[in-house]
SEMARVEX-596434 format. One record per residue (C-alpha): residue in one letter; x, y, z. Coordinates in Angstrom, 1 decimal, decimal comma, padded with zeros to 4 digits. Layout:
# residues N
["A" [X Y Z]],
...
This chain:
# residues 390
["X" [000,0 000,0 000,0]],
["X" [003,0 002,2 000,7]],
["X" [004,4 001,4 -003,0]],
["X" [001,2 002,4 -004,1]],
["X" [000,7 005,6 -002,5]],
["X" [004,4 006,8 -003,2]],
["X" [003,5 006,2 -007,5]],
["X" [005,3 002,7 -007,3]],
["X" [002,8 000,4 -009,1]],
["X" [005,1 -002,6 -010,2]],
["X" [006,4 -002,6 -007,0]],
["X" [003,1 -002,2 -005,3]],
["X" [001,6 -005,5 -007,7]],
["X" [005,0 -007,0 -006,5]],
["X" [004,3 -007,1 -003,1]],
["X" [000,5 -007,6 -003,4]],
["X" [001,2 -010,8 -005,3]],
["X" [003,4 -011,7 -002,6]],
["X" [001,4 -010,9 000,0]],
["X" [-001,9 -012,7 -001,6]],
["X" [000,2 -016,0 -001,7]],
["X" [001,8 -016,4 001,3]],
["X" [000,6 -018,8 003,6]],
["X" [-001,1 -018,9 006,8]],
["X" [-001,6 -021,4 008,9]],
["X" [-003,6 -019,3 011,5]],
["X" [-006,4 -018,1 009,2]],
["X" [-006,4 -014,6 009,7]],
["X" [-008,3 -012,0 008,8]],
["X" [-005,8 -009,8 007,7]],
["X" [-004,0 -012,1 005,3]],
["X" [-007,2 -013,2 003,5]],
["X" [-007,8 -009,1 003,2]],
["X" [-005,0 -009,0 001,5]],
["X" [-005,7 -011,2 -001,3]],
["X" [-009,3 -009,1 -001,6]],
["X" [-006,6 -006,1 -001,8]],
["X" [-004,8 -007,5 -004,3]],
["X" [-007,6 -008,2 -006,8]],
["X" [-008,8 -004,8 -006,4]],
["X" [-004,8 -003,2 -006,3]],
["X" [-004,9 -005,5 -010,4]],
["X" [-008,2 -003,8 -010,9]],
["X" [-007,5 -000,3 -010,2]],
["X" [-004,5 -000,6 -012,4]],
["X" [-006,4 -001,7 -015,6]],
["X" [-005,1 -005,5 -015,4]],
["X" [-009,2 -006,3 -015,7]],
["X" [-008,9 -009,9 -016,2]],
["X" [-006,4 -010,8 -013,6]],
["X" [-008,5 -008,6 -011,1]],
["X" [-011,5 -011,0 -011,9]],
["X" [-009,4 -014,5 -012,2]],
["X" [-007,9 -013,3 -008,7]],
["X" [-011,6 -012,8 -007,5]],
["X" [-012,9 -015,5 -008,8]],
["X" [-010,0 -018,1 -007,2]],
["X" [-011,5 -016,1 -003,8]],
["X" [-015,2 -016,8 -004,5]],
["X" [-014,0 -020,6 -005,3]],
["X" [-011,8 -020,6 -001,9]],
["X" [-014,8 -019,8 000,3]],
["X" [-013,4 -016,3 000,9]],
["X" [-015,4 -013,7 001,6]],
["X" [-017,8 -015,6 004,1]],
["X" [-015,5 -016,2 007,1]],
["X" [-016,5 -012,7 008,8]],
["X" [-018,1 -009,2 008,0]],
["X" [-014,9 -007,6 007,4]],
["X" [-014,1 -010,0 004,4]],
["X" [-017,6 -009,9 003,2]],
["X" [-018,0 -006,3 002,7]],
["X" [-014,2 -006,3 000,9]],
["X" [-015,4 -009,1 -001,2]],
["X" [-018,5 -006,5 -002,3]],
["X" [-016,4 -003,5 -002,9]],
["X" [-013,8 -005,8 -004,9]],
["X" [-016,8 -007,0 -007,6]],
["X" [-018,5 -003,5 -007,8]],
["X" [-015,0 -001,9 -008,6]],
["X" [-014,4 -004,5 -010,9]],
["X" [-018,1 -004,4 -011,9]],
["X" [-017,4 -000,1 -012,7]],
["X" [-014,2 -000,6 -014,5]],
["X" [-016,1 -002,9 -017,1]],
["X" [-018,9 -000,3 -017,6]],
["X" [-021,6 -002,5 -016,1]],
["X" [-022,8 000,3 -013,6]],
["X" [-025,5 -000,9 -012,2]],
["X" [-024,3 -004,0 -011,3]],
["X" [-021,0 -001,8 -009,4]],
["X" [-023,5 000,3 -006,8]],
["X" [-025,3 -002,7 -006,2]],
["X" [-022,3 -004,9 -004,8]],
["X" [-020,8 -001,3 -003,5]],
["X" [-024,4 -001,0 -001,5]],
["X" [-023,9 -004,0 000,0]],
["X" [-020,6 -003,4 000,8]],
["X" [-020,8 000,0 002,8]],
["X" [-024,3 -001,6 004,1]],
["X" [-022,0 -004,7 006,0]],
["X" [-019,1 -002,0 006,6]],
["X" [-021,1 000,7 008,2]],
["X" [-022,5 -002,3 010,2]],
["X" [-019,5 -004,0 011,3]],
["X" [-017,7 -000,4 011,7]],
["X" [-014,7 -001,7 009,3]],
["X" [-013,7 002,1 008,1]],
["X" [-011,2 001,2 005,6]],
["X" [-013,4 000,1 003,4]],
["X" [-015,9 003,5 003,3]],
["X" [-013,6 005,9 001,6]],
["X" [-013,2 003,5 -001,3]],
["X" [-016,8 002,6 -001,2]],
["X" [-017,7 006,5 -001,2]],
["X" [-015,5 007,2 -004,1]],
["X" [-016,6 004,1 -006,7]],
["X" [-020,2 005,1 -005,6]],
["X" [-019,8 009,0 -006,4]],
["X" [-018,4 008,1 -009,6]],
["X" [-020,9 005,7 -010,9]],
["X" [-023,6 008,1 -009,6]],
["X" [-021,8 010,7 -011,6]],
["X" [-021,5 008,3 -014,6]],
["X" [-025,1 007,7 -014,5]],
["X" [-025,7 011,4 -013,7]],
["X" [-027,4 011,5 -010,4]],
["X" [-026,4 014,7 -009,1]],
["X" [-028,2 013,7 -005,8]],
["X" [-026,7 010,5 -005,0]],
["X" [-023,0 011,5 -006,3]],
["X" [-023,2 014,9 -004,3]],
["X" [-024,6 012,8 -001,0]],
["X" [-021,5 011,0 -001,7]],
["X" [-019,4 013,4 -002,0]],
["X" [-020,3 014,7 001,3]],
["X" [-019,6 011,9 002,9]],
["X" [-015,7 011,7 001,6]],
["X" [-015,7 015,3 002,9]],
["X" [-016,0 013,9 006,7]],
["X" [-013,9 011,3 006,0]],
["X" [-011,3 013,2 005,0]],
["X" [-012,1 016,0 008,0]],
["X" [-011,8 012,7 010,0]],
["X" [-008,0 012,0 008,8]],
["X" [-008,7 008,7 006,7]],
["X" [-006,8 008,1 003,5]],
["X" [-008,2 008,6 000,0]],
["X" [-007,6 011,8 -000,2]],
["X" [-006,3 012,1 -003,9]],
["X" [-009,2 010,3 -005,4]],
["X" [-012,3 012,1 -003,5]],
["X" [-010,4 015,2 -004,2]],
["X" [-010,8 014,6 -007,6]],
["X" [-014,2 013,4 -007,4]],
["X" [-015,0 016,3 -005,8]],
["X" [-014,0 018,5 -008,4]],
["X" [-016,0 016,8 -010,8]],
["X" [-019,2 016,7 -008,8]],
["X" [-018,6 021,0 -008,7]],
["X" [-017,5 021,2 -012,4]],
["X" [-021,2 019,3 -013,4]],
["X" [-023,1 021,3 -010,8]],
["X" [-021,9 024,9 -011,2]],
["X" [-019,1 024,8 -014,2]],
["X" [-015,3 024,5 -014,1]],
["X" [-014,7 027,6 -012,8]],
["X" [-016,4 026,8 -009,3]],
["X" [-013,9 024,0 -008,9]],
["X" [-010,8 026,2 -010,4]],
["X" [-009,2 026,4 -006,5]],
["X" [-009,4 022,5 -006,2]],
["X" [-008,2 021,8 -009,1]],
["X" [-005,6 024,0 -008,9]],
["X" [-004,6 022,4 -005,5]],
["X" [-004,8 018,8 -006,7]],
["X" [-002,2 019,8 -009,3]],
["X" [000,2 021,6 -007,0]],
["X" [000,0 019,0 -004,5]],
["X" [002,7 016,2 -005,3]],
["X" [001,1 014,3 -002,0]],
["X" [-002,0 014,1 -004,0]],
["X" [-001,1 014,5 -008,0]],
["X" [000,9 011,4 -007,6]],
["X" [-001,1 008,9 -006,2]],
["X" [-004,5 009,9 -008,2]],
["X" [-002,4 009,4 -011,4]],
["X" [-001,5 006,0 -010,3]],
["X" [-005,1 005,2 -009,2]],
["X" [-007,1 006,6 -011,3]],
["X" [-006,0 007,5 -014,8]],
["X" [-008,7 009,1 -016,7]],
["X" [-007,9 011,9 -013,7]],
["X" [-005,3 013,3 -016,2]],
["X" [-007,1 013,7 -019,3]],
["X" [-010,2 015,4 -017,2]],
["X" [-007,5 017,3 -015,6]],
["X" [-006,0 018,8 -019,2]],
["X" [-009,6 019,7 -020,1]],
["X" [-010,3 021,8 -017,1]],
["X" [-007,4 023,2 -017,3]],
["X" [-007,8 024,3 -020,9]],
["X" [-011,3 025,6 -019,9]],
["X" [-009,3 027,8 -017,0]],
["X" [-006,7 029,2 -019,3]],
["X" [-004,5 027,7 -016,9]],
["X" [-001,8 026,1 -019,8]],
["X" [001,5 026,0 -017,4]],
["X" [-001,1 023,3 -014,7]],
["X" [-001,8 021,5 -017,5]],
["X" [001,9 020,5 -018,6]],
["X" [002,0 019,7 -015,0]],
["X" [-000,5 017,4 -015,2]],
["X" [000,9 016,1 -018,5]],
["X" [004,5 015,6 -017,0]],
["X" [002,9 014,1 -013,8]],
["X" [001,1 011,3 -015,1]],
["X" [003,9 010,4 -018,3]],
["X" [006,8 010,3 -015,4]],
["X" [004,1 007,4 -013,4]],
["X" [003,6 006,2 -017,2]],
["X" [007,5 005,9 -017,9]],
["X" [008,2 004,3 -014,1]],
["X" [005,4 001,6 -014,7]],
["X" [005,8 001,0 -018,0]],
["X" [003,8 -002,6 -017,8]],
["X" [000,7 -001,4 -017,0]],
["X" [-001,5 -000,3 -020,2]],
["X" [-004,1 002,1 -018,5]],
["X" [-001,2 004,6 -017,3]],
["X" [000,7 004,6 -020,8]],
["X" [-002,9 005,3 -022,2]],
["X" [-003,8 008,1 -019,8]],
["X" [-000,7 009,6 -020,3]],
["X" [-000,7 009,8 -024,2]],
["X" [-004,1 011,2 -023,8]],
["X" [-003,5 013,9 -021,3]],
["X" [-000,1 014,7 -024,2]],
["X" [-002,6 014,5 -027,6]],
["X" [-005,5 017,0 -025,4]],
["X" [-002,5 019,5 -024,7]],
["X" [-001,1 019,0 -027,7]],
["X" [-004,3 018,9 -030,4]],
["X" [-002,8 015,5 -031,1]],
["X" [-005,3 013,4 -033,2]],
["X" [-002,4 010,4 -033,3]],
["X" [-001,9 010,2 -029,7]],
["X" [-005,2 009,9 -028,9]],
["X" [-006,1 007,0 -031,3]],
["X" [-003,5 005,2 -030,1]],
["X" [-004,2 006,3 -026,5]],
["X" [-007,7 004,7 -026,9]],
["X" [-005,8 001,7 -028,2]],
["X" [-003,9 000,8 -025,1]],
["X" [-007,5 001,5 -022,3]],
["X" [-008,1 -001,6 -020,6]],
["X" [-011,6 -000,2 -020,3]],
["X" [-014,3 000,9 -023,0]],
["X" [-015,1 004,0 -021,5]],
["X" [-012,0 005,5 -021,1]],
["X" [-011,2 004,0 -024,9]],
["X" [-014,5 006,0 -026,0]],
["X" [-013,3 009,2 -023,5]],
["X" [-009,7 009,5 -025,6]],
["X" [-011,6 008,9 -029,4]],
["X" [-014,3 011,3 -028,3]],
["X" [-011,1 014,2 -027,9]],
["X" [-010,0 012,6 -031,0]],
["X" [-013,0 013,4 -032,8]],
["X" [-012,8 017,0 -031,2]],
["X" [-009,5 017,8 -032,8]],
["X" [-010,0 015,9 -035,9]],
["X" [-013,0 018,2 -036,5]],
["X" [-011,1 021,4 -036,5]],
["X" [-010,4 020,2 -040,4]],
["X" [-013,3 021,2 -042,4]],
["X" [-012,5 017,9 -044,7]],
["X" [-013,5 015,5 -041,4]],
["X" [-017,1 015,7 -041,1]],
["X" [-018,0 012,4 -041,8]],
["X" [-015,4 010,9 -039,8]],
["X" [-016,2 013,4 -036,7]],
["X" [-019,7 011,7 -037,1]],
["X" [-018,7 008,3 -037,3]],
["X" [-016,1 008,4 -034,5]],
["X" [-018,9 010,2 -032,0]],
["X" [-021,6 008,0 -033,2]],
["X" [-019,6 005,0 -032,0]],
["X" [-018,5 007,0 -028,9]],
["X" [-022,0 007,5 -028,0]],
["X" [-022,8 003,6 -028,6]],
["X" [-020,6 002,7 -026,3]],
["X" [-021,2 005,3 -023,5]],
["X" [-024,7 004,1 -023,8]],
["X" [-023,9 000,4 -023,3]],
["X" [-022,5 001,7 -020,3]],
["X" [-024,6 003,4 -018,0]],
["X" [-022,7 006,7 -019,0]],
["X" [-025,9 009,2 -019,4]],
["X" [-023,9 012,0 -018,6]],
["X" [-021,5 011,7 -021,1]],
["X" [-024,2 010,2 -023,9]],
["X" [-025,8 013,4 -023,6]],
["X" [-023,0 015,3 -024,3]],
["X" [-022,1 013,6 -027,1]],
["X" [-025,7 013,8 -028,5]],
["X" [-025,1 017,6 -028,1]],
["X" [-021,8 017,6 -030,3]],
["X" [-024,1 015,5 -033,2]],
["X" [-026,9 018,0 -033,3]],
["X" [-023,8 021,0 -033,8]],
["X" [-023,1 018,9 -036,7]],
["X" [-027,0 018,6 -038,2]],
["X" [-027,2 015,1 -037,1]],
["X" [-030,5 014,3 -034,7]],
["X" [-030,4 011,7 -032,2]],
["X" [-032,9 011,1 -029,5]],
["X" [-032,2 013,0 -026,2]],
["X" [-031,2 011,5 -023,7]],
["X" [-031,5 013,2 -020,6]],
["X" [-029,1 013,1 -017,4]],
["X" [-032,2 012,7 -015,2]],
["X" [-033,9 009,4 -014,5]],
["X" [-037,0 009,3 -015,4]],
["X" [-040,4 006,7 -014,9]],
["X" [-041,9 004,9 -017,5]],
["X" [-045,0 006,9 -016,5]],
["X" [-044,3 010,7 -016,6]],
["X" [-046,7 012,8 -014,0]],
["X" [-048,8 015,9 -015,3]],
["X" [-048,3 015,0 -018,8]],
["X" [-044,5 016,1 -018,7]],
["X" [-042,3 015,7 -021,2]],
["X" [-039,3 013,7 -020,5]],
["X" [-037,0 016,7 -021,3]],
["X" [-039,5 018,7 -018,5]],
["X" [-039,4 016,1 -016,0]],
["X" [-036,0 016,5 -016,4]],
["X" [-035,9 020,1 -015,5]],
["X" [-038,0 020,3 -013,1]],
["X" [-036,0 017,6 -011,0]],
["X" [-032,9 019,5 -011,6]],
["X" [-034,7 023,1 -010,5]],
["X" [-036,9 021,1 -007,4]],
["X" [-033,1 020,4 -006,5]],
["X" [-032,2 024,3 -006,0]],
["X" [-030,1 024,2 -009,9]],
["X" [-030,2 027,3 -011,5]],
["X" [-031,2 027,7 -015,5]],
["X" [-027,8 027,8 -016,1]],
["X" [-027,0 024,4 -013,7]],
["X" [-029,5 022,4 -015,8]],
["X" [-028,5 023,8 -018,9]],
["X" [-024,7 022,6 -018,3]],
["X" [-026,3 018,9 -017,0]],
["X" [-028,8 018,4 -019,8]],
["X" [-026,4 020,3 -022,4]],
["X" [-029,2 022,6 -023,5]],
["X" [-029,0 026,3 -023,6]],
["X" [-030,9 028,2 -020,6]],
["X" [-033,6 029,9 -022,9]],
["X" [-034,3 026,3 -023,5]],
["X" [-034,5 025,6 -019,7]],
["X" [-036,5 028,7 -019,4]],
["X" [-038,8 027,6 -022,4]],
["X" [-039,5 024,2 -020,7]],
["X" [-039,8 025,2 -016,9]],
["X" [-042,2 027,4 -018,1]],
["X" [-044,7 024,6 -019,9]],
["X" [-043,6 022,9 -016,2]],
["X" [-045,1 025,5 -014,5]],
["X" [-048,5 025,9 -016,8]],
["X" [-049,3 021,6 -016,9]],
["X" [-048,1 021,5 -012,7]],
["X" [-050,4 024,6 -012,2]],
["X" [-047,2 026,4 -009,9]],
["X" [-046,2 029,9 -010,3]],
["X" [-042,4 029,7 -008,7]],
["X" [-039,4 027,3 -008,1]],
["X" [-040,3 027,8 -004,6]],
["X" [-043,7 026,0 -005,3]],
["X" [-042,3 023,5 -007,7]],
["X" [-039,8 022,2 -005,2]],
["X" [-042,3 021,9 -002,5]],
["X" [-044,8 020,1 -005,2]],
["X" [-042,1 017,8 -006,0]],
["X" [-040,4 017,0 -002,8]],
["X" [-043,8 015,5 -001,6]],
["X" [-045,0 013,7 -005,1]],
["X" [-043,4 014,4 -008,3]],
C-alpha cells in the first residue's frame, strides 16, 4: 500500500502478489484481506482480467464468508471490478452491499473507497443527488484523517465542475495539481484523472497546470511502464495538450476499459473536426463514442455527445441526465421532468442547462410549460410540489 501511495505500481503489484500468496496457517483475517486487496490493487490498475481470475479463485476458496470484514471487501472488490467494465448498475449494487456490511460491522477502511466508486458511478449515471450525498460523505472522511484523499479530491472537483461549471472547482483543481502528496497517487489510481484534468485546465486558461498534469502522469507512465491504462492516460493527457489526433487514437488503443477507450476517441473526434474535410469521420467516430457510452450506463457523457451530433445537423434522441419513470406525472415531457427535477433540486437555468447540455432559454422555455401543466407559479412551489409527489 506504501508502494502504491508513493506512485510505485510494479512494486506495489509486486508485493501484493506476494502478500496474496503467502501462507497462513492461522487463518487470519488480515492475510485473507490481502488477497481481496490484491484483486482490487490489479483492478484499479487496468489488469481487468487478472482482477477477476484473482476474485474468482477467492469466491471458489470460500473467501469472503469467514466474517463481515471479508464480506464487505469481497462486495467493494466486484463493484470496482463491476465499474471498470462499464456494467454500472451491477457496481453500486455490490458497492451498497458493501458499505451496508461496513457501516455495520464499523470496518472504516473500506468507506472511503466505497464512497468514491459510488460518487463516480452516480456521476457516470448522472445523479447529481446521489453523487453529491456521496461526495459529502468523503468530505468527513477526510475532515476525519482517513486516507483517500487524492481520489475524492478529484471526485469532488468533478461533482462542482457538473453542478456549477469548471470555474467553481478552479481552487481545487488548482490544488490537486500543485500537491505532489495528492497528483501522484491519483495518477497512479485513477488515470482518466489526467485527461479530465487537461480539459479543465484548458477551460481555465491555466496552460502551465496543465503541462503539470501532463508531466505528472507520463513520469508514473514511464516508471510503470507494464501497465497499459497509465501509458494510455498519459498519451491522452499529451494528444489533449497538444491537439494531437495520433496520440489519442492510439491512447484509446492501449484503455483496458471501453469507456475510457471511448473518453480518448471522443477528444480525437474534437481535434480531428477542426479540419473542415473530417465531417464524416467526426460523425462516425462520436456516433460509435455515443454507442458505447450508452452500453455503459454513462448518461452524462451520452448526452454530451448527442449535443456535439446535433452542432453537426445530425438528430439523435435525447437523452436526458435525469432518470426518469416509465409513467411521466402531469403529462411532462421527459425533457420537463428532467428540469423540473434538476430546478426542485435548487439548480439554476444555467445548472441544468450545463447537465442536460441545452442552452438556458431552453430551460426557461420548458420550466415554463412545467409550471402551466403542474399549475405552480415559482421554483419555490415547484420544489415543495415535487419533494412530496413528483
Amino acid at each position: 500500500m506504501q508502494a502504491w501511495q508513493d506512485g510505485r505500481v510494479e512494486a506495489a503489484v509486486r508485493h501484493g502478489a506476494e502478500a496474496a500468496v503467502a501462507e497462513c496457517e492461522g487463518g487470519h483475517e488480515l492475510c485473507r484481506l490481502a488477497q481481496f486487496r490484491y484483486a482490487t490493487l490489479l483492478i484499479k490498475v487496468g489488469e481487468l482480467e487478472s482482477g477477476r481470475r484473482a476474485l474468482e479463485a477467492l469466491e471458489a476458496d470460500g473467501a469472503g464468508t469467514e466474517s463481515p470484514t471479508l464480506a464487505a471487501a469481497s462486495h467493494v472488490a466486484r463493484g470496482t471490478l463491476h465499474f471498470a467494465l462499464g456494467t454500472v448498475n451491477d457496481a453500486i449494487a455490490e458497492l451498497e452491499m458493501g458499505l451496508r456490511i461496513a457501516e455495520r460491522h464499523g470496518v472504516r477502511s473500506l468507506r472511503t473507497p466505497c464512497y468514491t466508486v459510488i460518487a463516480l458511478c452516480a456521476l457516470r449515471r448522472a445523479d447529481m443527488r446521489v453523487c453529491l450525498d456521496f461526495v459529502d460523505k468523503l468530505a468527513d472522511e477526510a475532515l476525519l484523517g482517513y486516507c483517500g484523499h487524492a481520489a475524492g479530491a478529484w471526485v469532488t472537483a468533478q461533482a462542482m465542475e457538473a453542478r456549477s461549471g469548471v470555474a467553481s472547482a478552479g481552487d481545487l483543481i488548482s490544488g490537486i495539481v500543485t500537491s505532489p502528496h495528492v497528483l501522484r497517487p491519483l495518477m497512479v489510481s485513477e488515470p482518466a484523472a489526467a485527461a479530465w484534468l487537461v480539459r479543465a485546465f484548458g477551460k481555465l486558461d491555466a496552460p502551465d497546470l496543465a503541462r503539470k498534469t501532463v508531466s505528472a502522469v507520463s513520469a508514473a507512465a514511464a516508471d510503470n511502464s507494464r501497465f497499459g491504462a497509465l501509458r494510455g492516460a498519459a498519451l491522452h493527457a499529451a494528444g489533449l495538450l497538444e491537439s494531437d489526433s495520433g496520440k489519442l487514437w492510439e491512447a484509446a488503443g492501449l484503455y483496458p476499459d471501453r469507456w475510457s477507450r471511448a473518453s480518448a476517441l471522443e477528444d480525437m473526434a474534437a481535434v480531428v473536426s477542426e479540419r473542415c474535410c473530417e465531417k464524416e469521420r467526426t460523425v462516425r467516430t462520436l456516433e460509435s463514442v455515443l454507442s458505447v457510452y450508452e452500453a455503459t450506463g454513462a448518461r452524462r457523457d451520452a448526452a454530451r455527445v448527442v449535443s456535439k451530433l446535433r452542432d453537426f445537423g445530425v438528430r439523435r434522441g435525447a437523452i436526458r441526465t435525469v432518470n426518469c419513470p416509465d409513467l411521466l406525472p402531469h403529462g411532462l415531457t421527459k425533457t420537463e421532468f428532467a428540469v423540473a427535477e434538476l430546478v426542485s433540486q435548487g439548480h439554476t437555468n444555467d445548472e441544468v442547462g450545463r447537465q442536460l447540455f441545452i442552452s438556458r432559454h431552453t430551460v426557461a422555455f420548458h420550466l415554463k410549460k412545467v409550471f402551466q401543466k403542474m399549475n405552480v407559479a415559482s421554483r419555490v412551489e415547484l420544489a415543495a410540489v415535487w419533494t412530496v409527489n413528483p
